[in-house]
C-alpha positions as a Markdown table, in Angstrom:
| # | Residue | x | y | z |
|---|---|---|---|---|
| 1 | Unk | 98.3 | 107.7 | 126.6 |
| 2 | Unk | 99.3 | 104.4 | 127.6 |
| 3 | Unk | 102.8 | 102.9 | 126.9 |
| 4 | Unk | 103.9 | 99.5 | 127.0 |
| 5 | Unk | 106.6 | 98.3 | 128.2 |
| 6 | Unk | 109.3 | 95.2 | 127.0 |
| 7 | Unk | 109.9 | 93.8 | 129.9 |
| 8 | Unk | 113.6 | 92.9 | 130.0 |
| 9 | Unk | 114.4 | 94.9 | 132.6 |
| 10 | Unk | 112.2 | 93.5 | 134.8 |
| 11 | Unk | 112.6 | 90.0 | 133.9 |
| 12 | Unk | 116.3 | 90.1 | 134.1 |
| 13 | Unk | 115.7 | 91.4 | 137.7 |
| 14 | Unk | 113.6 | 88.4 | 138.0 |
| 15 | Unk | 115.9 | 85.9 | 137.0 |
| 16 | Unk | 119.2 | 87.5 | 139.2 |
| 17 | Unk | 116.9 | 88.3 | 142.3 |
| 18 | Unk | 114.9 | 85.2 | 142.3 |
| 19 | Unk | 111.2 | 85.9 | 142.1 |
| 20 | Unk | 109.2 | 85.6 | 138.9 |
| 21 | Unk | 106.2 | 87.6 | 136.9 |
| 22 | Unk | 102.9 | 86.3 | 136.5 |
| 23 | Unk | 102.1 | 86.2 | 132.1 |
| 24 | Unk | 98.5 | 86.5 | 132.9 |
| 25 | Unk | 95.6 | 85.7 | 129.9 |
| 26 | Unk | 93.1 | 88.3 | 129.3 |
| 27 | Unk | 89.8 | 86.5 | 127.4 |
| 28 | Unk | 87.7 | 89.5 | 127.3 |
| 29 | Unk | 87.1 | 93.2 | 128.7 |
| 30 | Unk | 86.0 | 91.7 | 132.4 |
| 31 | Unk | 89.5 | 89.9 | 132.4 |
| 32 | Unk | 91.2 | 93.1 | 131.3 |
| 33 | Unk | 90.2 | 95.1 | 134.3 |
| 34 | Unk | 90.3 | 91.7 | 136.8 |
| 35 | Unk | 94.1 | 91.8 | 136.2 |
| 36 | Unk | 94.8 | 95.4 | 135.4 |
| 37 | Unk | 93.2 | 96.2 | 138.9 |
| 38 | Unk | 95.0 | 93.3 | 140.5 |
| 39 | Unk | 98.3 | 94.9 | 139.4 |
| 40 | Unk | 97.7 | 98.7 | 140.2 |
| 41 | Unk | 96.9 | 97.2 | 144.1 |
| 42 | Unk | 99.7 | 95.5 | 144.3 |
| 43 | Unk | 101.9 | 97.9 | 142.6 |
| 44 | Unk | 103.6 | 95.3 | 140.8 |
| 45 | Unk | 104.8 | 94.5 | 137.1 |
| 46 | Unk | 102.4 | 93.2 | 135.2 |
| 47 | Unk | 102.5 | 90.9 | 132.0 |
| 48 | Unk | 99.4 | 90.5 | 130.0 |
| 49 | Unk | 98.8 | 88.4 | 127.4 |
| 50 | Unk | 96.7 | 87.4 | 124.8 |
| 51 | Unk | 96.4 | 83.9 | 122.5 |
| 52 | Unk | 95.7 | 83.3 | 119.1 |
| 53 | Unk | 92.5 | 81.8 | 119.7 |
| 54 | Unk | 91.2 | 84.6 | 122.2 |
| 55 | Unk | 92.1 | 87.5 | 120.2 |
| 56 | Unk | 89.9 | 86.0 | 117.5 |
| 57 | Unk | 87.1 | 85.7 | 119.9 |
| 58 | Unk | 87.8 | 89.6 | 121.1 |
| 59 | Unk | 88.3 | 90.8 | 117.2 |
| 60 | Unk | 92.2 | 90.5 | 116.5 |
| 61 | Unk | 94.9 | 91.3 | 117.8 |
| 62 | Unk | 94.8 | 95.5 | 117.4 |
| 63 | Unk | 91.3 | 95.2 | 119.1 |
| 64 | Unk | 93.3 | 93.9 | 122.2 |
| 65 | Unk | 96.3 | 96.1 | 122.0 |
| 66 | Unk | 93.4 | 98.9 | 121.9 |
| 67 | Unk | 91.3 | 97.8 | 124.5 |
| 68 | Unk | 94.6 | 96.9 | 127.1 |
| 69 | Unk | 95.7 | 100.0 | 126.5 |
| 70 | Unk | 92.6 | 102.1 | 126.6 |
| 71 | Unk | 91.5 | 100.5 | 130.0 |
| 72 | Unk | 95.1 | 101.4 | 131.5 |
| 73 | Unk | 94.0 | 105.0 | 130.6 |
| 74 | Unk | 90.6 | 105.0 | 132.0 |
| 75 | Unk | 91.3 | 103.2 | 135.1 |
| 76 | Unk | 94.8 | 105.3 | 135.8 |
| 77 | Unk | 97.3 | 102.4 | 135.6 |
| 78 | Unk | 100.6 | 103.4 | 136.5 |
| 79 | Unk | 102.7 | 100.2 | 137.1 |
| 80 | Unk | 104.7 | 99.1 | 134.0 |
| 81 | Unk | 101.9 | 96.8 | 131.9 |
| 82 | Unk | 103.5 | 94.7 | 129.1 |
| 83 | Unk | 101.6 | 93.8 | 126.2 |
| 84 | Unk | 102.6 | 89.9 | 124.8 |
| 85 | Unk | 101.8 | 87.2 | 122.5 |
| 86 | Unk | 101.3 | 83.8 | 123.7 |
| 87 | Unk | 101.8 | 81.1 | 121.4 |
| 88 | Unk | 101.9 | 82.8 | 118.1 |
| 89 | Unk | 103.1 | 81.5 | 114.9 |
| 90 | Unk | 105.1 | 83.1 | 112.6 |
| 91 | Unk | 102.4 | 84.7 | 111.2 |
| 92 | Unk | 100.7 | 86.8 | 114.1 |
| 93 | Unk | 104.0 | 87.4 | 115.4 |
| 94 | Unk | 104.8 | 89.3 | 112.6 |
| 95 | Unk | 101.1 | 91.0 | 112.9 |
| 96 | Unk | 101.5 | 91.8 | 117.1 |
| 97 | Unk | 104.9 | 93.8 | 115.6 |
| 98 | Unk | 103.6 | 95.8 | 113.0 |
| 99 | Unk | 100.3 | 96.7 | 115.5 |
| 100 | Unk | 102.4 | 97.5 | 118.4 |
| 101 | Unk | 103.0 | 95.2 | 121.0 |
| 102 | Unk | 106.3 | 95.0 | 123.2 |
| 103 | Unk | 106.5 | 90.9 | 123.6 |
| 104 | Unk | 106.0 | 88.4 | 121.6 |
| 105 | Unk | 106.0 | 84.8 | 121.9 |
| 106 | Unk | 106.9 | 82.7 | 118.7 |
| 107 | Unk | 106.0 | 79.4 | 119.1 |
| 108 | Unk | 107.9 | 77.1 | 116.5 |
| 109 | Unk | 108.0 | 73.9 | 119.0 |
| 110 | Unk | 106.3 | 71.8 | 116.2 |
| 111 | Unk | 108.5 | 72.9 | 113.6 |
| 112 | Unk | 112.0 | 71.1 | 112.8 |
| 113 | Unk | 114.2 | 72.5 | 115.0 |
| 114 | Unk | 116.3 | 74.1 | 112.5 |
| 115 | Unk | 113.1 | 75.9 | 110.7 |
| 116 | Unk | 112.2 | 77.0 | 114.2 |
| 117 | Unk | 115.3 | 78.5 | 114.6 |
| 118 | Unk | 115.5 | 80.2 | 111.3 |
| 119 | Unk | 112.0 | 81.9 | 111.8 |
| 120 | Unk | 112.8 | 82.8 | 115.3 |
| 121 | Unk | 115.8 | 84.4 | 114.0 |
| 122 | Unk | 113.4 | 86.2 | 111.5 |
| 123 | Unk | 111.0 | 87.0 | 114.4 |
| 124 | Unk | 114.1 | 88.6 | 116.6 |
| 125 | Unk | 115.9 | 90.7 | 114.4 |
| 126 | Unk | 112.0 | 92.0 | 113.5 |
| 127 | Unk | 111.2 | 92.5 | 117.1 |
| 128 | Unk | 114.5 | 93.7 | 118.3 |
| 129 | Unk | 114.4 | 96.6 | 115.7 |
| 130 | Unk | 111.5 | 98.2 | 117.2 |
| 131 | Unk | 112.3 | 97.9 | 120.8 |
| 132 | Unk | 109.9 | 94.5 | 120.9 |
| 133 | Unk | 110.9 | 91.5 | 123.6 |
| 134 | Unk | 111.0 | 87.8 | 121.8 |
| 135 | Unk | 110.1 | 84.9 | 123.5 |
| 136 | Unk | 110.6 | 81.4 | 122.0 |
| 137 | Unk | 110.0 | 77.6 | 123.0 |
| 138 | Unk | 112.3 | 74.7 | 122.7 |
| 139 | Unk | 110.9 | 71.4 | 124.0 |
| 140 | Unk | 107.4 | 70.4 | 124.5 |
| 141 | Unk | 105.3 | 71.2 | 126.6 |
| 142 | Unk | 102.4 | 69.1 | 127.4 |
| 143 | Unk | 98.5 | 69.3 | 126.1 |
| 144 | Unk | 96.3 | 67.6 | 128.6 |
| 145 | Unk | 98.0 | 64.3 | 126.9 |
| 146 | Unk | 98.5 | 62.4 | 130.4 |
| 147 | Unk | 100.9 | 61.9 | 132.8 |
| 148 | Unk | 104.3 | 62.2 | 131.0 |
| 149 | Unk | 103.6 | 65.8 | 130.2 |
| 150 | Unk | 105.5 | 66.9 | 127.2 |
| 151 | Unk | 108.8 | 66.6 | 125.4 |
| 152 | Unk | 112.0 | 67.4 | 127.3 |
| 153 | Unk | 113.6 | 70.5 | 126.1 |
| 154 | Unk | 117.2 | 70.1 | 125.8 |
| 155 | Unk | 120.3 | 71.9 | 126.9 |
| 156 | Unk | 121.5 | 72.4 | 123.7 |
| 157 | Unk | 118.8 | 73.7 | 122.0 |
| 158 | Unk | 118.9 | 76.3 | 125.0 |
| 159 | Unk | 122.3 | 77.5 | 124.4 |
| 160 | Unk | 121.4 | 77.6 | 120.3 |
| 161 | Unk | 118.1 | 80.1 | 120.8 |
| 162 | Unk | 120.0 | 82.3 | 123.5 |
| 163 | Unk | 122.7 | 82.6 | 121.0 |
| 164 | Unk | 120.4 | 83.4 | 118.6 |
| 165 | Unk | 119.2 | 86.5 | 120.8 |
| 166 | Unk | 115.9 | 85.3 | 122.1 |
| 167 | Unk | 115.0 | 87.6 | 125.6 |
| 168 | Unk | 112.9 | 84.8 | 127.3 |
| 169 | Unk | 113.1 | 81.0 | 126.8 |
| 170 | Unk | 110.4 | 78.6 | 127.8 |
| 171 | Unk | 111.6 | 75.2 | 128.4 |
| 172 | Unk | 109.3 | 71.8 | 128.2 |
| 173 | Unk | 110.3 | 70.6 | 131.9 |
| 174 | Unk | 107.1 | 67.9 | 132.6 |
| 175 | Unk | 105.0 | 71.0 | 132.3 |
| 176 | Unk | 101.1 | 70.9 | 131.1 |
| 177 | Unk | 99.2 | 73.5 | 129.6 |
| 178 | Unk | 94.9 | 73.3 | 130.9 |
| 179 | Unk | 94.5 | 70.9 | 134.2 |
| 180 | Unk | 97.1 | 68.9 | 135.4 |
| 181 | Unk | 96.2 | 64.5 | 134.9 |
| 182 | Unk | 96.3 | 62.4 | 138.1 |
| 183 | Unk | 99.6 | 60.7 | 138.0 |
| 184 | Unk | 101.1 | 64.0 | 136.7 |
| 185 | Unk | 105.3 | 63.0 | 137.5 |
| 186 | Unk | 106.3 | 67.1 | 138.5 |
| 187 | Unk | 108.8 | 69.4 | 137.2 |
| 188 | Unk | 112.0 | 67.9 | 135.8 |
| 189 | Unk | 114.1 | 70.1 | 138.3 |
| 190 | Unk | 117.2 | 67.9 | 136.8 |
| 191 | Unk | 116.7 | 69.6 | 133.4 |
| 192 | Unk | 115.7 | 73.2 | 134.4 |
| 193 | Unk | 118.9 | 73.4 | 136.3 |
| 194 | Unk | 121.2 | 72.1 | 133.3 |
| 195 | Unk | 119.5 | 74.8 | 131.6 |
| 196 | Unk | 119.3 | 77.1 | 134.0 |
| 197 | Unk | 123.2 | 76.4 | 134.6 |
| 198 | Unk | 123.7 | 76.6 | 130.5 |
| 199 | Unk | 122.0 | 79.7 | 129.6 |
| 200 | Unk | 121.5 | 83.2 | 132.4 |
| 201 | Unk | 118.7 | 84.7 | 129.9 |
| 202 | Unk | 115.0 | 84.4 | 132.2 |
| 203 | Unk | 113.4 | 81.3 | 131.9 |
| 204 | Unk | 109.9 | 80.8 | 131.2 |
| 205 | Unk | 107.3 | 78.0 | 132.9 |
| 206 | Unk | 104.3 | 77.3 | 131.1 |
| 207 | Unk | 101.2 | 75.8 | 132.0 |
| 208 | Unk | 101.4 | 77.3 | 135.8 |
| 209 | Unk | 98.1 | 76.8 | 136.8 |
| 210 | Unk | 97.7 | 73.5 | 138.8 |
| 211 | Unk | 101.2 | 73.2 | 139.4 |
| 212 | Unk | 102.0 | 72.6 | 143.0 |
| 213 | Unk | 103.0 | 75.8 | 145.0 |
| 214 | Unk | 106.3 | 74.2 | 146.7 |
| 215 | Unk | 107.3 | 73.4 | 142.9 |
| 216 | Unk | 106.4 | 76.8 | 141.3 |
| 217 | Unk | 108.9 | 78.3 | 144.2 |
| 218 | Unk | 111.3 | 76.2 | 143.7 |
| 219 | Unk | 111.9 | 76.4 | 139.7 |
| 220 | Unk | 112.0 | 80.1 | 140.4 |
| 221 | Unk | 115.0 | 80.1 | 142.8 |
| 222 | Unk | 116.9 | 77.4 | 139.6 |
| 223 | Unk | 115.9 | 80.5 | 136.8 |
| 224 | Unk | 112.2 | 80.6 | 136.3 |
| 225 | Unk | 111.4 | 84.3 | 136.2 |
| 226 | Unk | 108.0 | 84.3 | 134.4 |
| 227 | Unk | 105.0 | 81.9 | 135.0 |
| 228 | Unk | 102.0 | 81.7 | 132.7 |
| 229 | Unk | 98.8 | 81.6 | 134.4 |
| 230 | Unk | 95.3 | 81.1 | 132.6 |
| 231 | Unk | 93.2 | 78.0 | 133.5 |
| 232 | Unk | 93.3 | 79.0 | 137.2 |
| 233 | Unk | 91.9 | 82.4 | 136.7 |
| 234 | Unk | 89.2 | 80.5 | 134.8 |
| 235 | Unk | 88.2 | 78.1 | 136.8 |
| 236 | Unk | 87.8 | 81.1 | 139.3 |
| 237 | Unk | 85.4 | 82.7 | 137.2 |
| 238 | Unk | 84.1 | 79.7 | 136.6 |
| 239 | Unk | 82.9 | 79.0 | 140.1 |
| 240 | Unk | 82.4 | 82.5 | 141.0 |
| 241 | Unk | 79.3 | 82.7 | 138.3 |
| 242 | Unk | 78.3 | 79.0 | 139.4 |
| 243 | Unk | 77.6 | 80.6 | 142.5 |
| 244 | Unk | 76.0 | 83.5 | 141.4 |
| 245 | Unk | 73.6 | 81.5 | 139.5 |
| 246 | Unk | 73.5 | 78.7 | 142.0 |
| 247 | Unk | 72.1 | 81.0 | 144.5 |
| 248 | Unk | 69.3 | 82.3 | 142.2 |
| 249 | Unk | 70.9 | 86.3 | 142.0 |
| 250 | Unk | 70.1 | 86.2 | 138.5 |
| 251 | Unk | 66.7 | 85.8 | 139.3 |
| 252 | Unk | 66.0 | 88.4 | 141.5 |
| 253 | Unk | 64.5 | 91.1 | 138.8 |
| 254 | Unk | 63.6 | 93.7 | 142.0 |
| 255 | Unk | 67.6 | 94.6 | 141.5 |
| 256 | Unk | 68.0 | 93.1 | 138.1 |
| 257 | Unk | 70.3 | 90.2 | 139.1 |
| 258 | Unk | 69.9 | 89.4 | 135.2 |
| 259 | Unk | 71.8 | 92.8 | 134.4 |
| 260 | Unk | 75.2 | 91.1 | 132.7 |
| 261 | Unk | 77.4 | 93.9 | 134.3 |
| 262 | Unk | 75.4 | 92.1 | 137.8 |
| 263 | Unk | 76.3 | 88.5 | 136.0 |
| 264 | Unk | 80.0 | 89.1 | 135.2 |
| 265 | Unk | 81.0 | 90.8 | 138.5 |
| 266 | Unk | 81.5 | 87.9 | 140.9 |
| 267 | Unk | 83.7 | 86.3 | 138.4 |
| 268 | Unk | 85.8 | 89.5 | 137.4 |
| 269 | Unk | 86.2 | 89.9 | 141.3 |
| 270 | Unk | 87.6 | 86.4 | 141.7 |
| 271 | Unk | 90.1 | 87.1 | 138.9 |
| 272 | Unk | 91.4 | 89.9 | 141.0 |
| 273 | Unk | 91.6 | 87.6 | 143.9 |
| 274 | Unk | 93.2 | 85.0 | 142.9 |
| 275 | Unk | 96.0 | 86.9 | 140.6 |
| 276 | Unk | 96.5 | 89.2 | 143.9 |
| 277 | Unk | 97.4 | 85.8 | 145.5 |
| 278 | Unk | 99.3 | 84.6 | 143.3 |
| 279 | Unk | 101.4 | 87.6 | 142.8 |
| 280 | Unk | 102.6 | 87.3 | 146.7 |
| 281 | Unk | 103.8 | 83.7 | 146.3 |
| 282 | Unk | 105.2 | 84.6 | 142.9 |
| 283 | Unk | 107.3 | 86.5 | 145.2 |
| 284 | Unk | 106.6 | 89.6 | 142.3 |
| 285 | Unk | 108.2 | 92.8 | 144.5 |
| 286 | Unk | 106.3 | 95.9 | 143.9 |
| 287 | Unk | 107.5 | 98.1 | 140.9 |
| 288 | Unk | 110.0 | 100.5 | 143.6 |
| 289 | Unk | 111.8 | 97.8 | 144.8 |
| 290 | Unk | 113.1 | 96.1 | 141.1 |
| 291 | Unk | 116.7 | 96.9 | 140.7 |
| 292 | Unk | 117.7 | 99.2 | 137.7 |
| 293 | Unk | 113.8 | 100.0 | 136.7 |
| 294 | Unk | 113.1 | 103.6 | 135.9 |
């Protein structure tokens, strides 16, 4: 039977040995298998996560835990897979614990910061009594809104959640969630090294995808040990399918181009591809060579 792991172990390895984990979206059962396969190839860690708004589309948030962890069964995964919430509120945070998942992320950004502080607190000492990682957000990070990206998270606000006992902290550095504006400033590498320098828990960038390569490498050696992918993997499905369709292989009915398993393959392939890639410049280790990990 499958079992999930938390994750600190690994993360903390992260942080001290300066590579990060990919926190990968799944959107649906093809996406499952694109990154569980991805992982088991590269024998590497893998984080996979799942918003509010796609577990919704997949049938809640048990559905997912069920499906995860019934695929890791059926296709023999047997690197450590960790099952997370991406930007929950309080209330599917609290939902992702009772059903069973190892990490969750609150997101209280939009709260006052001391209400987001007193339900994180809430959310930790839920969490932490089951074994469960917490992952929280100070800051803001950006929503398509233009160039200046989001709000700054500050160094005090770092210190207060750490103290607070979050496991993973995701900082607003100039960071975007969905495609990157033209005009987009960068990382603010000033502020993620006060952080980093402030607080030694593993840091968290959001809204990886479109983010220069040179700049993703470079937070991770200032403290970034985890980096949230979604809209890349996307867009390769996206174009994958185009193609597909593009080149009329739906059409061909003599070996039933229309057949969705036929339709969906091109895209779950490029998933694989492109997470594979990202893992190496992720610098992600395979799962024998992480320090302290039994």
């Amino acid at each position: 039977m499958a079992y999930f792991d938390n994750g600190n172990e690994i993360f903390k390895d992260a942080r001290k040995n300066h590579y990060a984990v990919g926190a990968y979206n799944t959107n649906n059962l093809e996406w499952t298998r694109a990154i569980l396969k991805a992982a088991q190839e590269t024998k590497t860690p893998l984080l996979i996560q799942v918003s509010m708004g796609a577990s919704k589309y997949m049938g809640g948030y048990k559905f997912v835990k069920d499906m995860v962890a019934d695929q890791m069964d059926s296709m023999g995964i047997t690197v450590p897979v960790i099952l997370n919430l991406d930007h929950g509120d309080y209330d599917a945070a609290v939902e992702c614990i009772k059903d069973g998942y190892s990490s969750v992320m609150f997101d209280g950004h939009n709260l006052p910061t001391d209400e987001n502080l007193a339900k994180t607190k809430e959310i930790i000492k839920m969490a932490h009594e089951r074994g469960i990682s917490v992952e929280a957000e100070i800051g803001k990070i950006g929503e398509n809104q233009g160039a200046q990206g989001g709000e700054l998270a500050s160094v005090e606000d770092a210190k207060t959640f750490v103290a607070a006992g979050v496991d993973k902290l995701a900082c607003g550095i100039g960071n975007i969630h969905g495609v990157y504006p033209k005009g987009w400033k960068g990382l603010n590498f000033d502020r993620l090294k006060e952080i980093a320098n402030a607080v030694s828990v593993p840091l968290v960038l959001h809204g990886g995808s479109g983010i220069p390569e040179d700049q993703v490498k470079k937070s991770i050696t200032m403290g970034i040990a985890k980096v949230n992918i979604n809209t890349e993997f996307q867009q390769a499905f996206q174009a994958a399918t185009r193609k597909y369709i593009e080149d009329k292989k739906d059409l061909d009915t003599a070996n039933k181009g229309y057949d969705p398993r036929k339709l969906l393959l091109p895209g779950t392939e490029a998933i694989t591809a492109a997470m594979k890639e990202m893992t190496g410049w992720l610098g992600t280790p395979s799962i024998d060579h992480i320090l302290g990990y039994k």
